[in-house]
C-alpha positions as CSV (number, residue, x, y, z in Angstrom):
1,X,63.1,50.8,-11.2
2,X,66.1,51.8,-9.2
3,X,69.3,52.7,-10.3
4,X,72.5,54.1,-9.4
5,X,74.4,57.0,-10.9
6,X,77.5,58.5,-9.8
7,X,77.8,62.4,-10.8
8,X,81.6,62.6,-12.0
9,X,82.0,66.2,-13.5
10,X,81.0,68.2,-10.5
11,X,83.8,69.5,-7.3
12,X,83.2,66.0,-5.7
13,X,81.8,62.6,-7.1
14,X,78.4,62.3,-6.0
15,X,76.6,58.8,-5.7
16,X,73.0,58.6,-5.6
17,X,70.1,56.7,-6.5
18,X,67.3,58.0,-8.5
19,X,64.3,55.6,-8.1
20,X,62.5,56.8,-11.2
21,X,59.1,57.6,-12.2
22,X,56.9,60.9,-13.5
23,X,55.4,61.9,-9.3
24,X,56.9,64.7,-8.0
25,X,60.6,64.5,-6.9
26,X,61.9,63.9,-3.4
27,X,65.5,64.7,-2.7
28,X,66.6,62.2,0.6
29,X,69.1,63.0,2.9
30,X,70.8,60.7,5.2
31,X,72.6,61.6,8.5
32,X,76.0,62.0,9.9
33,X,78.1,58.2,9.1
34,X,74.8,57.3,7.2
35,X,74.7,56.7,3.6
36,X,71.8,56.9,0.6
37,X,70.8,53.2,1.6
38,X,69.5,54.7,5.1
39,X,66.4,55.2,2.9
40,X,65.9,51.6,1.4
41,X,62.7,50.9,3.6
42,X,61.3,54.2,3.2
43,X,58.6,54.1,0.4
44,X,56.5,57.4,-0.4
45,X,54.1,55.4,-2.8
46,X,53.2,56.3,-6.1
47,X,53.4,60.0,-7.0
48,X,56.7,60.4,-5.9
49,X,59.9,60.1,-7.3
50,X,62.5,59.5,-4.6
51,X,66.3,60.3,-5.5
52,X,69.1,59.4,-2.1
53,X,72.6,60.5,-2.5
54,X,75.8,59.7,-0.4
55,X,76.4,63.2,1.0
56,X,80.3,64.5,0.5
57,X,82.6,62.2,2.1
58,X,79.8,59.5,2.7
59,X,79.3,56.3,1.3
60,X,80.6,56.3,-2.3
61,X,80.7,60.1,-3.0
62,X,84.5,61.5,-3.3
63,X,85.6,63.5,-0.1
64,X,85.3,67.3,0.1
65,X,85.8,69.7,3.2
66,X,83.0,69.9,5.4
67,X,81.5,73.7,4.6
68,X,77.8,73.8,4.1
69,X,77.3,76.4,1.4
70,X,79.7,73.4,-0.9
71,X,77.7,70.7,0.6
72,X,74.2,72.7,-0.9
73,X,76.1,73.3,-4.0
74,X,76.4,69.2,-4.3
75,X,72.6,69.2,-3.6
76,X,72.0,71.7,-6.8
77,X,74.7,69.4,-8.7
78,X,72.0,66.3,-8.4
79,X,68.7,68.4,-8.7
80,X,70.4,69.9,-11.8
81,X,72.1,66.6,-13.4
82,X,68.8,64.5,-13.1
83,X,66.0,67.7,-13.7
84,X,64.2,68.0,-10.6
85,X,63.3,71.1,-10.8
86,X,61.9,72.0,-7.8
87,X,62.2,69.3,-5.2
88,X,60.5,68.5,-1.8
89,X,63.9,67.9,0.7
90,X,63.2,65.3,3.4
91,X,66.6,65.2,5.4
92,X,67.4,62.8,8.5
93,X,69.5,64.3,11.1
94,X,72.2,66.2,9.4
95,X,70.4,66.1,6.5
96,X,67.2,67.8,8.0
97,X,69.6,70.3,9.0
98,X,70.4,70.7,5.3
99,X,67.1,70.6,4.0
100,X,66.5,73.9,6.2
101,X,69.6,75.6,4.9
102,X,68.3,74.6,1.6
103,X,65.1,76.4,1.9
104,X,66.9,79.0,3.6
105,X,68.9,79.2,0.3
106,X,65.6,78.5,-2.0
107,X,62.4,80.0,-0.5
108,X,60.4,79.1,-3.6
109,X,61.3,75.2,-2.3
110,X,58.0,73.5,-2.2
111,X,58.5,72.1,1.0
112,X,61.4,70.3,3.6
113,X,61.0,67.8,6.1
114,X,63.2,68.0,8.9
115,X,63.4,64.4,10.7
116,X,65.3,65.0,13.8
117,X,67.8,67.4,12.5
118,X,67.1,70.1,15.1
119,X,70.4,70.0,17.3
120,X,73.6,67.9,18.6
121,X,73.1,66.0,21.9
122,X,76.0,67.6,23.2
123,X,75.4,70.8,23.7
124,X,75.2,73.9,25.6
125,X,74.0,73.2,29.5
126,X,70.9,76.0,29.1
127,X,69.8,73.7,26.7
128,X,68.9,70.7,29.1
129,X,66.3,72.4,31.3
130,X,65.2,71.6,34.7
131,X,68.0,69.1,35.5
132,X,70.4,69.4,38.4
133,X,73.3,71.3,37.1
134,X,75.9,68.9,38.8
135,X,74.0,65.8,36.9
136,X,73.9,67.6,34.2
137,X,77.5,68.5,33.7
138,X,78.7,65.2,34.8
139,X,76.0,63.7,32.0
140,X,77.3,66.3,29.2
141,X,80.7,65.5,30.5
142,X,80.5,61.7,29.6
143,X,78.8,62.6,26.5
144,X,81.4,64.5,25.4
145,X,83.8,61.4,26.2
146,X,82.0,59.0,24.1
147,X,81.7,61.2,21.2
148,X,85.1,61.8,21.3
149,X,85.9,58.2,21.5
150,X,84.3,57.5,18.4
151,X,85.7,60.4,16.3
152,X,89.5,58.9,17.3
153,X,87.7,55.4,16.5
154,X,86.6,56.4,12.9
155,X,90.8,57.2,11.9
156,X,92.1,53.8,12.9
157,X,91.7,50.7,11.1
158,X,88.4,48.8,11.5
159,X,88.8,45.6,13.2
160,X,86.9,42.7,11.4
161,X,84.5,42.0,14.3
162,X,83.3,45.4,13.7
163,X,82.9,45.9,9.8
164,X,79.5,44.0,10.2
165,X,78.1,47.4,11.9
166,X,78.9,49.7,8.7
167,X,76.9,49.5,5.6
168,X,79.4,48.2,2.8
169,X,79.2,50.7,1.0
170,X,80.9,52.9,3.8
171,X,83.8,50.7,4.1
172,X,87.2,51.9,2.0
173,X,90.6,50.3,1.6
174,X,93.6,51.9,2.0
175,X,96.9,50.6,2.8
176,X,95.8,46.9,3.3
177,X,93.6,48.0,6.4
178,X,89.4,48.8,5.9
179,X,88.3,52.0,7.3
180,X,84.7,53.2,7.9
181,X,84.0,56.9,6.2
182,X,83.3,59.5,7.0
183,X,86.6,59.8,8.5
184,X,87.4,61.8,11.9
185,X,88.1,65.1,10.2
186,X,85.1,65.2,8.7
187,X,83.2,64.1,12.2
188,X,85.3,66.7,14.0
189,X,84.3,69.5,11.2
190,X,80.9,68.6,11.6
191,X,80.5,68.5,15.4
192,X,81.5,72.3,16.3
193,X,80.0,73.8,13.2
194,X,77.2,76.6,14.5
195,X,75.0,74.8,12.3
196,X,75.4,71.6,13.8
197,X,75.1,72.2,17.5
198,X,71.8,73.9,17.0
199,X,69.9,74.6,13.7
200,X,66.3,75.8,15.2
201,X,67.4,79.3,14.8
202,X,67.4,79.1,11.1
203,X,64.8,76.8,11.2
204,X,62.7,80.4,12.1
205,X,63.8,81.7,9.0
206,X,62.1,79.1,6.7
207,X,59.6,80.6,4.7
208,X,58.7,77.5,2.5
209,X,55.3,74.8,4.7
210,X,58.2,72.8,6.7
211,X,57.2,69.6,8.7
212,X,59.7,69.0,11.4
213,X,60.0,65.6,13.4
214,X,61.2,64.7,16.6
215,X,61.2,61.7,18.5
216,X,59.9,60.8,21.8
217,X,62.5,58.1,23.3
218,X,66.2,57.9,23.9
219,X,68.4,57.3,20.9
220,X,68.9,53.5,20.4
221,X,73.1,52.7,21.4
222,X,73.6,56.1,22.8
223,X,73.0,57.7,26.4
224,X,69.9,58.2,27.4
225,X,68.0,58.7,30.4
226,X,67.7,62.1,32.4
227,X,69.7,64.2,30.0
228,X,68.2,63.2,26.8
229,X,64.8,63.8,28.4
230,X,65.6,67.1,29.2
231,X,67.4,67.6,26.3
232,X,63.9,66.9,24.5
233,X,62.5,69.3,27.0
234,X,64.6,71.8,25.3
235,X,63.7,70.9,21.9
236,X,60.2,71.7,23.0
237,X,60.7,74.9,24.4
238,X,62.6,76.1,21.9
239,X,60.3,75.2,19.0
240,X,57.2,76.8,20.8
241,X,56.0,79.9,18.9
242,X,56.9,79.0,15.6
243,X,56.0,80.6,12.2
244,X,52.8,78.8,10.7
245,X,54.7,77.5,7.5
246,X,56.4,75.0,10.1
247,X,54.1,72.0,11.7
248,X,55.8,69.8,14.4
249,X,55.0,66.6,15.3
250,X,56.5,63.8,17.4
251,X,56.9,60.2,16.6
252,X,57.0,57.6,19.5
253,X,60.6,56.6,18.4
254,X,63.9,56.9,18.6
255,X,66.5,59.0,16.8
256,X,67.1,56.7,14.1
257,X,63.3,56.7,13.3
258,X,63.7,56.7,9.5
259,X,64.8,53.0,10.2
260,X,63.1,51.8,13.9
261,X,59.9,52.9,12.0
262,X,59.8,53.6,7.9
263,X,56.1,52.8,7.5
264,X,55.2,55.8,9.9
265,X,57.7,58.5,8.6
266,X,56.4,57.8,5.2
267,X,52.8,58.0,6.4
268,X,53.6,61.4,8.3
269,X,55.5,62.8,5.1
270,X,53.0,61.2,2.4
271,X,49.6,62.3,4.9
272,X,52.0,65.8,5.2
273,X,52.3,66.6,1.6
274,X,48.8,66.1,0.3
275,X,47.5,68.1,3.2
């Protein structure tokens, strides 16, 4: 049975749920503004035991500054508070780009599963091949436009007609006003991190069997269209000649596949893992 735990003697309160059991353990990862319940639908079957947290600054976890070796010391906070031991990483996004930095960090780590965590969507112009450079910057130019919309968004107050869009657990009080976390610090430390804007380069240095992800149509919400598609062109180039630790596969979904399709990510991980 599910429960929650919150981790209160480490650098930042960690929230997480630990859905129990003797299978081998599972450590989920949400993605950037997502929190542990990102996984709800997602069920690996018997054999596993599944444990979500709210990553620093998410959710119900305690804010921290954005730096990615502290964010992997939270990781070993959970694995060490609940004794995982050794625990498959399956991360979503920003968390698939943390389950790579965590085998990076632990090359005796059974295995990661990188779900779309490859790379930002805004990002640099050689990495949207064959489109019209003139498209293409006015395309990267727009996304940039709407990404920073939304950062300045997430440091005002959230009006009521829009606090039906964040998972409740995301919402905080402060002042009299509700605000959506993360806030826009930690967005804007995020989005021009190296790691962020394009992780297949570590990705290389994985030594641990990896299963990567990646979707075949336009994010649901966001821009689509001819840059994404080249954008996914680029993602394919770039993960061509890979070590043969790392499988790829694509999914016939969007970005937010972990939730447009839960019964086929946890067929592709479960399938994945006794392979």
């Amino acid at each position: 049975m599910a429960h929650d735990v919150t981790i209160s003697d480490h650098a930042v309160p960690l929230a997480l749920r630990d859905q129990g059991g003797d299978g081998r353990p599972v450590l989920l990862l949400h993605g950037l503004g997502g929190t542990l319940e990102a996984w709800d639908a997602l069920d690996l079957g018997p054999g596993h035991r599944t444990v979500a947290l709210d990553l620093r600054g998410h959710g119900r976890s305690g804010d921290g500054p954005w730096e990615w070796e502290s964010v992997l010391d939270d990781l070993e906070a959970v694995v060490k508070h609940l004794g995982l031991a050794d625990p498959v990483v399956v991360g979503h996004s920003l968390g698939g780009m943390l389950a790579v930095l965590w085998a990076r960090r632990h090359p005796e780590c059974p295995a990661i599963v990188n779900l779309d965590g490859l790379r930002s969507a805004e990002n640099d112009p050689a990495n949207y091949p064959g489109m019209d450079p003139a498209a293409r910057e006015e395309a990267l130019a727009q996304l940039r436009a709407v990404f920073d919309a939304q950062a300045a968004s997430m440091g005002q107050p959230l009006p009521d007609e829009l606090r039906p869009m964040f998972p409740a657990r995301a919402l905080v009080e402060r002042d009299g006003a509700v605000y959506a976390r993360p806030g826009a610090d930690l967005l804007e430390a995020v989005r021009h991190t190296p790691e962020f804007r394009d992780t297949i380069p570590l990705l290389r240095e994985v030594t641990c069997p990896a299963l990567v992800v990646i979707p075949t149509q336009d994010p649901p919400g966001m821009m689509g269209g001819e840059l994404m598609a080249a954008f996914r062109r680029g993602v394919r180039r770039d993960l061509a000649g890979l070590p043969g630790n790392i499988q790829v596969t694509e999914l016939a979904a969007g970005h937010t596949m972990v939730t447009e399709r839960p019964e086929a990510v946890a067929a592709l991980i479960t399938d994945w893992l006794r392979s």
